[in-house]
C-alpha positions in Angstrom: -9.8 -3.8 25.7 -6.5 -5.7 24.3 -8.9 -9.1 24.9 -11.4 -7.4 22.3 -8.5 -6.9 20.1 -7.8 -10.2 20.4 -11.1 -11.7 19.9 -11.4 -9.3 16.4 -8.5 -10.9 15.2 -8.9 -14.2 16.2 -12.1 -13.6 14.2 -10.7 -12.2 11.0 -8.0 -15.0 11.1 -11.1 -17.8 11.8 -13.0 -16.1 8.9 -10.3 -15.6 6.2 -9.1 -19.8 7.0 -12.8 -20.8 6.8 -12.9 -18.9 3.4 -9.9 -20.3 2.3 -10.9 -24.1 3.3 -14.0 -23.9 1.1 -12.3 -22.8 -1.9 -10.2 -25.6 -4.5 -6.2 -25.5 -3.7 -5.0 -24.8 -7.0 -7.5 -21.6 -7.0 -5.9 -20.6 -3.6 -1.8 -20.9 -4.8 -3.4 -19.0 -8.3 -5.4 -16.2 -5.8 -2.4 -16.0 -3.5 0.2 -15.4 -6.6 -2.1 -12.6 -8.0 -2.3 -11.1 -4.4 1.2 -10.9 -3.9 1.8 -9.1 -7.4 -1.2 -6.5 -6.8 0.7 -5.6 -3.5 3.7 -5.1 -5.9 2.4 -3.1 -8.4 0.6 -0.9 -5.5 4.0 -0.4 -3.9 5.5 0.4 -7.1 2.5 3.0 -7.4 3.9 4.9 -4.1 7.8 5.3 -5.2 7.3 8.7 -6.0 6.0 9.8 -2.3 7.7 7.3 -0.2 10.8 5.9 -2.8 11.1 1.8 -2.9 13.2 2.2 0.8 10.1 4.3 2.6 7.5 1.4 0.8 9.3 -1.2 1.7 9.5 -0.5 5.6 5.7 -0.1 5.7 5.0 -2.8 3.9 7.6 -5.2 6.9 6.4 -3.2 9.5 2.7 -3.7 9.0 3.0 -7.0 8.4 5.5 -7.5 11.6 2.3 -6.3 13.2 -0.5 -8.2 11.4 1.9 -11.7 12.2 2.3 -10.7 15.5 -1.7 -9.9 15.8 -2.8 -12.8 14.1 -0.5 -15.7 15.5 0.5 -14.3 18.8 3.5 -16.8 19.0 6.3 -17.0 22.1 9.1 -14.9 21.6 10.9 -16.1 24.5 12.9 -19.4 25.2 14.4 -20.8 22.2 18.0 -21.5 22.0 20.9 -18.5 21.0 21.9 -20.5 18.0 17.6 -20.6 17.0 17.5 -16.8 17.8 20.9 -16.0 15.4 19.3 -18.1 12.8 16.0 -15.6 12.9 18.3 -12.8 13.0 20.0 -13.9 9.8 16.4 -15.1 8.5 15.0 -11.2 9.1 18.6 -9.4 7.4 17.8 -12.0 4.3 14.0 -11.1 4.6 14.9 -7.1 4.5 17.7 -7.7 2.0 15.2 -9.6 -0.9 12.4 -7.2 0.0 14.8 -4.4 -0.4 16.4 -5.6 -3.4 13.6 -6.1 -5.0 11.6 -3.0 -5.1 14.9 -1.1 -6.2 14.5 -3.4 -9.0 10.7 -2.6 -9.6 12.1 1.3 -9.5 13.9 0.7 -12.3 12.7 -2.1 -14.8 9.2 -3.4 -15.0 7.8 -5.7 -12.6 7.1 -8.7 -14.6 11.0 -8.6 -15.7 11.9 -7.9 -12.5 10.3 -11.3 -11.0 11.6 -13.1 -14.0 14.7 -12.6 -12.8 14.1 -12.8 -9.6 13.3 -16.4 -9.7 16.4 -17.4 -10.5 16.9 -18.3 -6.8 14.3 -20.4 -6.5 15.0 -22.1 -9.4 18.4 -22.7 -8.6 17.8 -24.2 -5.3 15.0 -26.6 -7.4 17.8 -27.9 -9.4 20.8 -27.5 -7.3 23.0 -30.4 -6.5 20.7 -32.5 -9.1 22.7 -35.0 -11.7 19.8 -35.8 -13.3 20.2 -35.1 -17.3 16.4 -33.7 -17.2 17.5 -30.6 -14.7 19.7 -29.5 -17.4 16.8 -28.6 -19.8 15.3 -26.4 -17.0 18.4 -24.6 -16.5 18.8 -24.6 -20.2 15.4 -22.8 -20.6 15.9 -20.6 -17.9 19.3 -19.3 -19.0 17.8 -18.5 -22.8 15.0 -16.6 -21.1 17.4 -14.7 -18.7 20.0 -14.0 -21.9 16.9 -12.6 -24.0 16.6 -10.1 -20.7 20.1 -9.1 -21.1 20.6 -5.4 -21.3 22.4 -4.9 -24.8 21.3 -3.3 -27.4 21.2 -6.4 -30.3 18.2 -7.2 -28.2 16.1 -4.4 -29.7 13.0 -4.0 -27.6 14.5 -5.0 -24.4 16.2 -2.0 -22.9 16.7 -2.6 -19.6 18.8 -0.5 -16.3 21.8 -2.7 -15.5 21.4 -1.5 -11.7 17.8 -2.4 -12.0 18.7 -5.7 -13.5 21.7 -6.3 -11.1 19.1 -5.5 -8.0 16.7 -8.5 -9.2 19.4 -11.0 -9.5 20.3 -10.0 -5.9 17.3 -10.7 -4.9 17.2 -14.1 -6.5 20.2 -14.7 -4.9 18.8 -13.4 -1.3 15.2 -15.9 -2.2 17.5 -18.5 -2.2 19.0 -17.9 0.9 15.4 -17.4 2.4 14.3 -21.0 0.8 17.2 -22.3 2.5 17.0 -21.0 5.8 13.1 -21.3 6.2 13.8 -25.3 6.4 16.5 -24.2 9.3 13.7 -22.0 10.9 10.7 -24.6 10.5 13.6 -26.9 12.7 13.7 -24.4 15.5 10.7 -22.3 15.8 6.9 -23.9 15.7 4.4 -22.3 13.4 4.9 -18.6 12.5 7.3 -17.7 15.3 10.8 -17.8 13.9 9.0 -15.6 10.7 7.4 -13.0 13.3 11.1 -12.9 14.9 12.5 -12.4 11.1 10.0 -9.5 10.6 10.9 -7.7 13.3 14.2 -7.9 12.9 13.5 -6.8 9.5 11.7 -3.6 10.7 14.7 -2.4 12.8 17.3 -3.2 10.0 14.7 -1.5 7.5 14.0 1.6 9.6 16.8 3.8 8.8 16.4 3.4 5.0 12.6 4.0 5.5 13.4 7.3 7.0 16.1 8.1 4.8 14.0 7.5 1.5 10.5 8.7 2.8 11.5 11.1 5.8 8.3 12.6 7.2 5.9 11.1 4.1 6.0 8.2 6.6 3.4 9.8 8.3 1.0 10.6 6.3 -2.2 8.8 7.0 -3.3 7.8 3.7 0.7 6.5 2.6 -0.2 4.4 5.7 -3.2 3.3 4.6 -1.7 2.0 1.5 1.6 1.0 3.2 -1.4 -1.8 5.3 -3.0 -2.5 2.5 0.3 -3.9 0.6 1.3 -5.6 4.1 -1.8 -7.4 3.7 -2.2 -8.4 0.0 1.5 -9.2 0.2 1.8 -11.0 3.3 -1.2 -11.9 5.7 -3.5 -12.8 2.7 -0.9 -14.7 0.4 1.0 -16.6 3.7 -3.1 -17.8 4.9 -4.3 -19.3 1.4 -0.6 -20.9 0.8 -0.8 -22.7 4.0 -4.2 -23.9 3.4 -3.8 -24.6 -0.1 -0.4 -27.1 1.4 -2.7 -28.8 3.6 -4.8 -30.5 0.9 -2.3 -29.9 -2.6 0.5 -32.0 -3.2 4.0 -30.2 -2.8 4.9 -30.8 -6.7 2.2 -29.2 -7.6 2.0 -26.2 -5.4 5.6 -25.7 -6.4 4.0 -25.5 -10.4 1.2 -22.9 -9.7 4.2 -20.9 -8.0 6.3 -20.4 -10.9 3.4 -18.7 -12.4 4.9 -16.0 -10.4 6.6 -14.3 -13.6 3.6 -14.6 -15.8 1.4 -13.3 -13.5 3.6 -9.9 -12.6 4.0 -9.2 -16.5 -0.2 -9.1 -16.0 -0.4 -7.4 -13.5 2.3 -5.3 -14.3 0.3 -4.8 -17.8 -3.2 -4.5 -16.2 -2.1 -2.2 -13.3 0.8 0.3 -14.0 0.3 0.2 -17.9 4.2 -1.8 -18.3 4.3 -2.9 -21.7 6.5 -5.9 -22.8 7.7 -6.5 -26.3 7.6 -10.0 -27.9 11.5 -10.8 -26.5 10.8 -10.2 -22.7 7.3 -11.9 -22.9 9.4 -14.9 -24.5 11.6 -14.6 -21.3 9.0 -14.9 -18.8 7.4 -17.6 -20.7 10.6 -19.7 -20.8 11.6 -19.0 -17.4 8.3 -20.0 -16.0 8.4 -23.0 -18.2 12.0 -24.0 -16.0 10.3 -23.1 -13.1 7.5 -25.2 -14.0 9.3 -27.7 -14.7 12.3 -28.4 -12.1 9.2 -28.0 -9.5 6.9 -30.6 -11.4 9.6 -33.2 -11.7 12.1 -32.5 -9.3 11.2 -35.1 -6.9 11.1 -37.9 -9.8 14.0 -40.5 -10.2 16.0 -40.9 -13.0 16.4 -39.4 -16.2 
């Protein structure tokens, strides 16, 4: 019986990869940016039965499981400095995914990634001297001042906690950017990110219980807890790592910071969040940086 399992899911895995290969890269990094958002906007869509604590510690569990399924990588025999580095890997893993959806609970999900992608962009540009890396920061602060919750700003009218969870979870993204070159060191393939997920899921499962108590259980929350784990993780992390294997780095890093742009969408198209003509301006400038510090940050001078 477990070698059927096995078989199925070497078969799914086989069949979404050979699906991937014969679609174009930059339509892979595009689907996989829209996947991960729809997961978003789903998870945002069960708050109200599970709260952003009880979503979130489906959504790591589930895809703890589908990593574990898919890859089935060795857990054992790695060095105690490799296994404190996962640990620390799966508290900054729960931490961002945490942060996050407290943010989504309070502002609207485009914003929310906006902000968010401050870490990202900070470690694109960190440590540069290159006059060009200014302009990026430059356009990415003026986006992030027109999100600023004050009332000159007339239609943006935002939750400072909500606000103050996203920039958290820039911060934490950063971290994760950081240490996932310290994990791809240690750990081959998926393994040290399995180890990160399930440390994730133990850290995660008192606030799942505390925010979602026995709503945990209910067979149709679960349902959509899977399919969040899955537009959020298994699909996203398969076409990403086929898209790498034939797309420059440069320019996979450009169709990423889409990221804000396509949340706003989705955020629109989904859950009905409109933006007003100052946070659209945001999102377009930050993804502009984004754009940007990842399409010339390898270049020389400047």
């Amino acid at each position: 019986m477990k070698q059927t399992g096995r078989t199925f899911a070497e078969r799914g895995a086989g069949r979404l990869r050979g699906a991937a290969a014969a679609v174009p890269p930059t339509s892979l990094v595009i689907a996989a940016t829209g996947s991960v958002q729809l997961g978003a906007a789903i998870a945002k869509g069960l708050f109200d039965s599970l709260g952003p604590g009880g979503t979130v510690f489906l959504r790591i569990v589930f895809a703890a499981l589908l990593l574990l399924v898919l890859w089935r990588p060795r857990l054992q025999g790695y060095s105690r400095s490799g296994y404190l580095i996962a640990i620390l890997f799966g508290l900054v893993l729960a931490g961002m995914n945490l942060s996050i959806y407290l943010s989504f609970d309070r502002i609207p999900l485009g914003i929310a990634v906006t902000i968010e992608f401050i870490g990202p962009l900070g470690v694109a540009v960190a440590g540069s001297r290159r006059l060009l890396d200014l302009l990026w920061v430059a356009l990415a602060a003026a986006g992030i001042l027109l999100l600023a919750p004050l009332g000159i700003l007339g239609d943006v009218d935002l939750d400072p906690v909500g606000v103050a969870f996203a920039v958290l979870a820039g911060c934490l993204w950063a971290a994760y950017i950081l240490l996932s070159v310290r994990m791809g060191q240690v750990f081959p393939g998926g393994t040290g990110l399995v180890i990160a997920m399930c440390v994730g899921t133990i850290v995660l499962l008192p606030v799942g219980v505390a925010g979602a108590g026995p709503a945990l259980l209910d067979p149709k929350l679960l349902l959509a807890g899977f399919a969040i784990a899955v537009l959020s993780s298994a699909i996203p992390y398969s076409f990403e790592m086929a898209a790498l294997r034939r797309l420059p780095a440069r320019v996979f890093g450009v169709l990423m910071s889409l990221d804000p742009a396509v949340a706003a969408l989705v955020g629109f198209l989904v859950l009905g969040e409109q933006l007003g003509p100052r946070a659209l301006a945001a999102v377009a400038l930050v993804t502009l940086a984004a754009a940007g510090a990842s399409r010339f940050g390898g270049s020389r001078g400047g």
